[in-house]
C-alpha positions in Angstrom: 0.0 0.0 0.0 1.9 3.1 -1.2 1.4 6.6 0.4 -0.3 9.0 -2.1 1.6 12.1 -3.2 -0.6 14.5 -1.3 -0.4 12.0 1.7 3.7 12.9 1.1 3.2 16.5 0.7 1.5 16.5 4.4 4.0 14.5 6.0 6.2 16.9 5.0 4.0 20.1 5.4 3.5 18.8 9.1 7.2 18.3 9.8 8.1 21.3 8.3 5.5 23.3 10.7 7.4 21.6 13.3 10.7 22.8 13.0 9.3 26.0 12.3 8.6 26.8 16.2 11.9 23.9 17.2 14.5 25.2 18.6 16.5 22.0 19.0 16.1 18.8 17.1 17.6 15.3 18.3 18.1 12.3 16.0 18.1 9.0 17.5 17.9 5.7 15.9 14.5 3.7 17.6 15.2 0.4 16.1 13.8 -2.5 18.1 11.0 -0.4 20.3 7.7 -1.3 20.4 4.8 0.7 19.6 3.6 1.2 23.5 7.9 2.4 24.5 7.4 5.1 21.8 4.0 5.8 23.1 5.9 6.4 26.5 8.6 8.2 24.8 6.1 10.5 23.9 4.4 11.1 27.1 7.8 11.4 29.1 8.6 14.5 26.2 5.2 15.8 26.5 5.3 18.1 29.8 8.2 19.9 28.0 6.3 20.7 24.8 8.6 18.7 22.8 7.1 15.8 19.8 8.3 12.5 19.0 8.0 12.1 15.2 9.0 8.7 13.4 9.2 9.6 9.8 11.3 8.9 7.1 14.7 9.8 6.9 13.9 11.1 3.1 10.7 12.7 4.6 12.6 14.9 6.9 15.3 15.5 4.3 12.6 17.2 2.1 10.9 19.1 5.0 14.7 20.6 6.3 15.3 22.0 2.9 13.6 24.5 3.8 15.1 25.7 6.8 19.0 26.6 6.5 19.3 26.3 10.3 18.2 22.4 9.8 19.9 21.6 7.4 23.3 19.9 9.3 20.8 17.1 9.9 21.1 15.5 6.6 24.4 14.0 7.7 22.4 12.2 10.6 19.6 10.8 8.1 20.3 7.0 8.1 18.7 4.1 9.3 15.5 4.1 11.3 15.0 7.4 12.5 12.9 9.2 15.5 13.2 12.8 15.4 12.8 14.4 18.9 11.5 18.1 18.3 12.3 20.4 20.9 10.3 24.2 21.5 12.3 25.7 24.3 12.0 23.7 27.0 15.4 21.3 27.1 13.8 19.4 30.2 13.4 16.8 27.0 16.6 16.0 26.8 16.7 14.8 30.8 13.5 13.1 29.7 15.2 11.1 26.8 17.8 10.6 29.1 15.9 9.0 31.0 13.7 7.0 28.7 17.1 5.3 27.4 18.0 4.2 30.7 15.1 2.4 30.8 14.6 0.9 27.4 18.2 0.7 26.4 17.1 0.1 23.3 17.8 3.6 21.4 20.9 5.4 20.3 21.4 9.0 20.4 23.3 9.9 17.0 23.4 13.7 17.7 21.3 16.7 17.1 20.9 19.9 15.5 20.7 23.7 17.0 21.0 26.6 15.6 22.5 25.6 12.4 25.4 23.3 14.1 25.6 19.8 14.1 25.8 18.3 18.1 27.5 15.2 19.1 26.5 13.3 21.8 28.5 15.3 24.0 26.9 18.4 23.2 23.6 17.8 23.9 24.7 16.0 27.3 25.9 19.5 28.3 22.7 21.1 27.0 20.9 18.7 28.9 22.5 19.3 32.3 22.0 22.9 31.7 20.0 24.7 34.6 15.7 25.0 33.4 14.6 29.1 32.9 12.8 28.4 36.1 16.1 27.3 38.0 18.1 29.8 36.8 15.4 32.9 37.6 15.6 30.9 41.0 19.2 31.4 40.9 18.9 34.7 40.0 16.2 36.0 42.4 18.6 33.7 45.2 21.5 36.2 44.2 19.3 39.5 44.6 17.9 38.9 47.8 21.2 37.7 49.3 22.5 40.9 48.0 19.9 42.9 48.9 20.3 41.2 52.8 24.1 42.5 52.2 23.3 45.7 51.2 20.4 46.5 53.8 23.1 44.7 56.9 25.9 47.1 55.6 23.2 50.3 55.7 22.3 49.1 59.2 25.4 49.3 60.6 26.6 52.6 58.7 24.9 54.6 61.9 27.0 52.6 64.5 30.2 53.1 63.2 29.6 56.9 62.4 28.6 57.3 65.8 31.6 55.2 66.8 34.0 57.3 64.7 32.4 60.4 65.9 32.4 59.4 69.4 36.9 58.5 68.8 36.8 62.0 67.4 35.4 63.7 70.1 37.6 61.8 72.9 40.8 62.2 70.9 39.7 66.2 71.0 38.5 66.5 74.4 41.7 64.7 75.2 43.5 66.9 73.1 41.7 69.8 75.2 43.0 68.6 78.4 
């Protein structure tokens, strides 16, 4: 049973409207998981915004044609491919991570992001990167320990001026004497 052209042209459409709001796109090769493990995949990626699409490699090829920032990914197009499409959210990597701990059965063969190819390496570092909301925690963290500085330092600004005013008036009153 061969796939119509228009059936073609909206796998393609569809992949292409997906990279269009990607940020970050992971190839992995799935071969040898079962229908209800990529069903799983996909609900582990789903609380990050990120899709799962399993697609032909020539499929994609066409669709990231389009797209000059996508277009590294060609060299990763071989074998049986899963495409991991991520918006913002890089959670999903920790969540693939996590995934292939468990199944064991994938293989991460690097990813695309902003126009550069990533190794396996790479997007290991990208994944251990802090979340937005982590790092805003960081960053409010920093300001309010500051902030604590800060108000401590204004706080004790009166004592020691008193303190140096009171030296100053001994040294002169003994200086009077």
């Amino acid at each position: 049973m061969g796939r119509t052209l228009e059936n073609k042209q909206e796998i393609v459409a569809d992949l292409k409207g997906t990279l269009s709001e990607s940020t970050l796109a992971l190839v992995i090769d799935y071969q040898g998981l079962t229908v209800a493990e990529i069903t799983d995949l996909r609900k582990r990626l789903r609380p990050s915004g990120a899709v799962c699409k399993v697609t032909k490699n020539t499929f994609m090829n066409i669709a990231i044609q389009e797209y000059e920032q996508w277009q590294p990914m060609s060299e990763l197009l071989k074998g049986s491919s899963a495409f991991l499409l991520v918006k913002e959210d890089l959670s999903a990597i920790k969540a693939y991570q996590e995934f292939q701990k468990a199944t064991k059965k994938t293989e991460l063969r690097g990813g695309v992001m902003e126009g550069r190819l990533l190794k396996e390496a790479d997007v290991k570092a990208l994944g251990d990167l802090p979340s937005k909301e982590q790092l805003m925690a960081q960053i409010a963290g920093a300001i309010n320990a500051l902030a604590t500085k800060v108000a401590v330092g204004i706080n004790e600004v009166p004592s020691s001026l008193a303190r140096a005013v009171q030296a100053v008036s001994e040294k002169d009153g003994a200086a009077a004497e």
